[in-house]
Structures are given as C-alpha cells and as structure tokens.
C-alpha positions in Angstrom: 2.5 12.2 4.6 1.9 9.4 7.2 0.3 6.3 5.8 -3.4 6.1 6.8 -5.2 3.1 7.6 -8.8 2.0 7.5 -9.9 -0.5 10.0 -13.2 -2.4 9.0 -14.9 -4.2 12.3 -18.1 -4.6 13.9 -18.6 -4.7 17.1 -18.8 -7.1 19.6 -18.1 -8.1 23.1 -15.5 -6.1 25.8 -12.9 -8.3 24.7 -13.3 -8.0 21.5 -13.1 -4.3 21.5 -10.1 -4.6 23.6 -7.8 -6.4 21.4 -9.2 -3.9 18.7 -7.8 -0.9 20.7 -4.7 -2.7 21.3 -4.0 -3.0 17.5 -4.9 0.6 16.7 -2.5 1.8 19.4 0.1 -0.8 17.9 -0.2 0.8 14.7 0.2 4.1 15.9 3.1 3.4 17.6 4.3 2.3 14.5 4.1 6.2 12.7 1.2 5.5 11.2 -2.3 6.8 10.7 -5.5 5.1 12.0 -9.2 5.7 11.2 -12.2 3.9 12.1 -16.0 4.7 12.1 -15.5 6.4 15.5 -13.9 8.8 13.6 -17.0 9.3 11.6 -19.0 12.5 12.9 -22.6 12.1 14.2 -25.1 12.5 11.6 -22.9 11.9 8.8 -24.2 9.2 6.7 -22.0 5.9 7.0 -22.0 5.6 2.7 -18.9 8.2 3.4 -16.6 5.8 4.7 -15.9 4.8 1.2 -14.5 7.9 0.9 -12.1 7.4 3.4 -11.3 4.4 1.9 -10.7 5.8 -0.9 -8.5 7.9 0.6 -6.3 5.1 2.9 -3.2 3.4 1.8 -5.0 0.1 3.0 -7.7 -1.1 4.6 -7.4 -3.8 7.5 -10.5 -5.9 8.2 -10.9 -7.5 11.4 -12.6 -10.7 10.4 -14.5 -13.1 12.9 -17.3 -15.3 12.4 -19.8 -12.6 13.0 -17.8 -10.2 10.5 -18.4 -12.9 7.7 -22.1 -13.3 8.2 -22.5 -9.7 7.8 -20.5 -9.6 4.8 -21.6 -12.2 2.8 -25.2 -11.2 3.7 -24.4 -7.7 2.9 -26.2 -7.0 6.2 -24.0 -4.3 7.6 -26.7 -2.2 9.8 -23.8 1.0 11.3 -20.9 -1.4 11.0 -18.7 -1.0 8.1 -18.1 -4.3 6.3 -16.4 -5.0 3.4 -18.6 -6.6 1.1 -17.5 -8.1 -2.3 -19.0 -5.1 -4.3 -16.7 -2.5 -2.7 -13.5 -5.0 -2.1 -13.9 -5.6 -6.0 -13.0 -1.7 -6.3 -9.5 -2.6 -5.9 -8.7 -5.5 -4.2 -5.3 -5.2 -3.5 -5.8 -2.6 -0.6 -7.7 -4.9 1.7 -6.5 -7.0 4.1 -7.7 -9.6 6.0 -7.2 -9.3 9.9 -8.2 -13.2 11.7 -9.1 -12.6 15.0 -11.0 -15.6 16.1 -11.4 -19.4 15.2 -9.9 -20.0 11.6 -10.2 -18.7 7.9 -13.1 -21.4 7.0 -15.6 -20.0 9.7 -14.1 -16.2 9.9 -13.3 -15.0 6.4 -15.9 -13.6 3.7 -15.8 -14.9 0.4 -13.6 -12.7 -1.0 -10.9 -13.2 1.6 -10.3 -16.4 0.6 -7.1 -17.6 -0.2 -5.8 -14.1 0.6 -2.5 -13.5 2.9 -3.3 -12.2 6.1 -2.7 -10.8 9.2 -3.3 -14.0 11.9 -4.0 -11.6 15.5 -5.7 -14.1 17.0 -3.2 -14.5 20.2 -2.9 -11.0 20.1 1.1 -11.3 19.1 2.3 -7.8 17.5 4.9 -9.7 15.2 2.7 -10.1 12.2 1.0 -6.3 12.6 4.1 -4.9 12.7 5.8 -6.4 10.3 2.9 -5.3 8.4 3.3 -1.6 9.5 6.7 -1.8 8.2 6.5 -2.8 4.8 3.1 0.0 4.6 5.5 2.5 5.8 8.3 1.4 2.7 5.5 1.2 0.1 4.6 4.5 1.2 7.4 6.5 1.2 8.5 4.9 -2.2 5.2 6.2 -3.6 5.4 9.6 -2.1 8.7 10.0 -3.2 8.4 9.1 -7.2 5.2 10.9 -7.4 7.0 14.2 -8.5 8.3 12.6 -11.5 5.6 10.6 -12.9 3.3 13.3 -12.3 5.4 15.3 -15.0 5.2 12.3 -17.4 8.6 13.2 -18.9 11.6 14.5 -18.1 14.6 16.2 -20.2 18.1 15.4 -19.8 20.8 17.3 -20.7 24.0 16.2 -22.2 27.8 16.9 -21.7 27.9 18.6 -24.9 25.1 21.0 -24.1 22.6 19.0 -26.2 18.8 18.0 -25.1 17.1 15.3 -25.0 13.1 14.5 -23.7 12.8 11.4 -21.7 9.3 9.1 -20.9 9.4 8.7 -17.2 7.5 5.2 -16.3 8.3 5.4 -12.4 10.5 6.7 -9.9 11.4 5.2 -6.2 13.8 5.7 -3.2 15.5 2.8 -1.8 14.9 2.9 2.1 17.9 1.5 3.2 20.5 4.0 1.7 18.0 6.9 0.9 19.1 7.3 -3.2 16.5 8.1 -5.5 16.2 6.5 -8.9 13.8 7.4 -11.6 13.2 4.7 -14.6 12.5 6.3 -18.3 12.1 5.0 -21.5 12.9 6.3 -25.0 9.6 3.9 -26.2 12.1 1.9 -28.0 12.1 -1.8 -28.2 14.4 -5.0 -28.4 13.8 -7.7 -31.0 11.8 -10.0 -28.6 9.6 -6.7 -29.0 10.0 -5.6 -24.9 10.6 -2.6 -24.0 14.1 -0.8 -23.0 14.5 1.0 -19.9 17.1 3.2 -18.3 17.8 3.2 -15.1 20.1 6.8 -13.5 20.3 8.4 -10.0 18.6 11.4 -8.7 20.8 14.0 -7.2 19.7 17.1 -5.4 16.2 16.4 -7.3 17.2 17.2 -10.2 20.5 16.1 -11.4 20.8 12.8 -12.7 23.8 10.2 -13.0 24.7 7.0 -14.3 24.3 4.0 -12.3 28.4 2.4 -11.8 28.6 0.3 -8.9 27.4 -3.3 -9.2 26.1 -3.9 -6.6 23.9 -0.7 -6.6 22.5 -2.1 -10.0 21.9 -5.7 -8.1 19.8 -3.5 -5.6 18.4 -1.7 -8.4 17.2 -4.7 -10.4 15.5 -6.3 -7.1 13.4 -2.6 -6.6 12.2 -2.4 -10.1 11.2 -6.3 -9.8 9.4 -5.3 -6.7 7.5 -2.1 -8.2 6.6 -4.5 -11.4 8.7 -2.9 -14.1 10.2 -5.7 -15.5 
C-alpha cells in the first residue's frame, strides 16, 4: 500500500497555490499518495476530512501567518485547519510545513516546539527527505502487521516439540530486505524488564536464529527505533 498523505492549507494568493502544487507533485514523485480537500467531492460535508485523516499515514500542514489565525481561532470557514482539538487526537501524525516568515508568526499553538518541514525557499531537500523516511516507516508497518495481528505465534523445535510464543512486533530492515519478528515468553529479569527474543523470518514462515554480529548490531538499532527496548 502506498503511504497516503493529508495536506492541511488554506488558500491564498497564486503564488501561494503554486509552491503548494509544487510540493504535492514532489511528493508524488516520491511514490507516494497525496490528498487534499480538492479531492473532497461537492456536497460532501468538510467534517469528513477527518476521516481521511484518520485514514493517512501523516498529515502535513502548510503553516503561514494566515494558517495560524485560523487555527488558533478555530475559524476554518471550507479550509481544513488543524486545530488543537483534532491534532490532540494523535499528535504524532502531524507535521508542520513553514512556508512563510518564521515559526513565531506562522505556527499555531500546538506546533510549537515541533520539528518541521522549513519549504519556505521552495528547496525539495527537506520534503524529500521526509518522503523517504514515510516510505521506510511504512513499509516496516505493512510488513509486521501479519504477525502482530495474530498476537502469537508457535515455534516448532528440532525435536518435534511445540511451543506458543507472544509476538510484540515484527519489522523488515529496508536496506537488506530480512524480516524479523520480536516475541516474548512474558518472562522477566531481576531488574523486573522484560525478555525478548529476537529470530529471522524466512519464506514467511520459517524462523532462525540470529548469528552474525553485526546483523544483531543492526537489529538492536531497529528495535531501538520501533521503541522496544
């Protein structure tokens, strides 16, 4: 599935609208997918974009000084703003876009102190660096979602015997293209943390120990990446 974006703007003059269309088109060129209220059907209400937000990966909002009036004012008339209610929703997916002046006169409050995309010389270096690392998170998601959607897994041993395993996530390293799930036997050490194992996914359902040591070094950065720690 390509990774869908959501881009949040209102709109403004030509050259505003320009350097809009010239990010979409960046991030299309960059595999993935794009949606904005043009893509909203006449006579549908405009409370259903937070459905396709819902549905996005992220949402990108293009913030300006006129952006943060209507946002902090919750005044939004037929643009789609993000407003604190909805970023509160989950926070994580949206990110803030600077397209004029600077952060103190263009970002809403909840933007604040947030990284962002700076666009404001129209450079593609930032966005696609950002389209990049949406297209890894992606595919890493996409491709555990199998395993931790059956919650646990059973492994079978050399000597024929069984045994049922807690799967907390799975992920594919995008470099080499191996698969790893992570599972748990809910046991813990004494400083009362819990154990993880760690094995290799072959032809989706075979799995193997982890040897090489510098596979586990890459191993050990991916899980501290995904948060299993």
């Amino acid at each position: 599935m390509l990774p869908r974006i959501f881009i949040s703007y209102i709109k403004e003059d030509e050259e505003y609208r320009e350097q809009i269309q010239k990010l979409i088109r960046t991030l299309k060129m960059q595999g993935l997918t794009v949606i904005t209220t043009d893509d909203i059907k006449f006579g549908t209400r405009f409370s259903m974009y937070k459905e396709q937000i819902e549905e996005c990966n992220f949402v990108l909002c293009i913030c300006t000084p006129k952006y943060k009036e209507k946002a902090d004012t919750n005044r939004h008339g037929s643009d789609v703003v993000i407003s604190s209610d909805i970023y509160k929703v989950n926070e994580s997916k949206f990110i803030p876009v600077l397209l004029k002046e600077d952060e103190e006169n263009s970002f809403p409050i909840w933007a604040k102190n947030k990284k962002y995309i700076d666009y404001r010389n129209g450079s593609d270096k930032e966005l696609i660096y950002f389209a990049r690392a949406v297209n890894k998170y992606v595919e890493a998601y996409e491709s555990r979602k199998s395993y931790e959607e059956s919650e646990s897994i059973i492994i079978e041993h050399s000597d024929g015997t069984c045994e049922r395993k807690n799967v907390v996530c799975a992920f594919k390293a995008i470099d080499t293209g191996d698969e790893y799930v992570v599972y748990t036997e809910d046991e813990k050490n004494r400083k009362g943390e819990a154990i993880i194992f760690v094995s290799k996914i072959i032809n989706t359902s075979e799995l193997i120990s982890i040897e090489d040591e510098e596979e586990w070094k890459r191993v050990k950065r991916f899980l501290w990446e995904l948060g299993v720690k």
